[in-house]
C-alpha positions as CSV (number, residue, x, y, z in Angstrom):
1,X,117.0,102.5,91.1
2,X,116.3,100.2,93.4
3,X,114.3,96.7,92.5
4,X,111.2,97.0,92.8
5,X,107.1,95.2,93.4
6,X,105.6,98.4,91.8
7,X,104.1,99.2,88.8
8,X,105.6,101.8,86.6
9,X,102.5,104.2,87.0
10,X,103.3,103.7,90.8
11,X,106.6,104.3,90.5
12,X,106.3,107.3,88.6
13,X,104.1,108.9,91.5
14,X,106.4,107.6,94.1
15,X,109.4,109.1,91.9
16,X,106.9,112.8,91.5
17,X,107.4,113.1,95.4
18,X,110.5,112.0,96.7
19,X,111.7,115.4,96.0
20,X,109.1,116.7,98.0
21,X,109.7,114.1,100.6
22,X,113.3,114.8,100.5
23,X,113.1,118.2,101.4
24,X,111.3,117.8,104.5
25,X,112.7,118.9,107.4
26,X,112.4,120.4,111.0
27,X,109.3,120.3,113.4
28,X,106.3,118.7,112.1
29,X,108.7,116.6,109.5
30,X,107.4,113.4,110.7
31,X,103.6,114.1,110.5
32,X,104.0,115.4,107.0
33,X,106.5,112.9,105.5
34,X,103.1,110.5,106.7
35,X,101.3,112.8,105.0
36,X,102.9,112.2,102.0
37,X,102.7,108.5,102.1
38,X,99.2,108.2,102.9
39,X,98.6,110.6,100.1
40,X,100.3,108.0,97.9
41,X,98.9,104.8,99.4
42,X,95.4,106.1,98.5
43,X,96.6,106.6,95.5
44,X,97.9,103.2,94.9
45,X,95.1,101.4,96.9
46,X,92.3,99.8,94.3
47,X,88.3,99.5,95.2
48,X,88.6,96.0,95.4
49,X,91.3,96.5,98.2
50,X,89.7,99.7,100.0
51,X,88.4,98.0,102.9
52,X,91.1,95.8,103.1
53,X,93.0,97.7,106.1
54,X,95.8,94.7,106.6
55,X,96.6,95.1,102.6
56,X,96.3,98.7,103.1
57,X,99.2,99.1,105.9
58,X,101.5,96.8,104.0
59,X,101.2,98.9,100.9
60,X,101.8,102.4,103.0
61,X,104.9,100.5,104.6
62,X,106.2,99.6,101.1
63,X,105.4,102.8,99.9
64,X,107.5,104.4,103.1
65,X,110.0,102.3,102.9
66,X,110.7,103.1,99.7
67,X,111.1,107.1,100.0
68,X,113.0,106.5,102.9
69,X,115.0,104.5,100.7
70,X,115.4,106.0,97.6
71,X,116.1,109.4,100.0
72,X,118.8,107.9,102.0
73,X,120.8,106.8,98.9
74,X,120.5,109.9,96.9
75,X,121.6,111.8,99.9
76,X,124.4,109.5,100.1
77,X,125.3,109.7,96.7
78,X,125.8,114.0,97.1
């Protein structure tokens, strides 16, 4: 696993949908793997940090960085 700045409640989501994300393919792959991690971004964003859109795009970069991530070294690992 790699090291990691989230929480295990975060990581625990992000871990519920890399499968998903994984498994993505063909047209319309990009727009949905966003999907996906604007799905979990909301998810991970607090009310104190709601309207705090710079916070907000450096948590869904994290968070797609990540799958991406994670994804390319389990495919790499089959």
């Amino acid at each position: 696993m790699p090291c990691s700045l989230f929480t295990e409640e975060q990581l625990t989501l992000l871990e519920g949908v890399l499968d998903e994300y994984r498994e993505i393919s063909g047209q319309g792959k990009v727009a949905r793997k966003e999907a996906i991690v604007t799905w979990v971004t909301q998810k991970f964003v607090t009310v104190h940090h709601e309207n705090d859109i710079e916070a907000t795009k450096k948590l869904q970069n994290s968070v797609k960085n990540w799958l991406n991530n994670l994804s390319r070294e389990l495919t790499d690992k089959e």
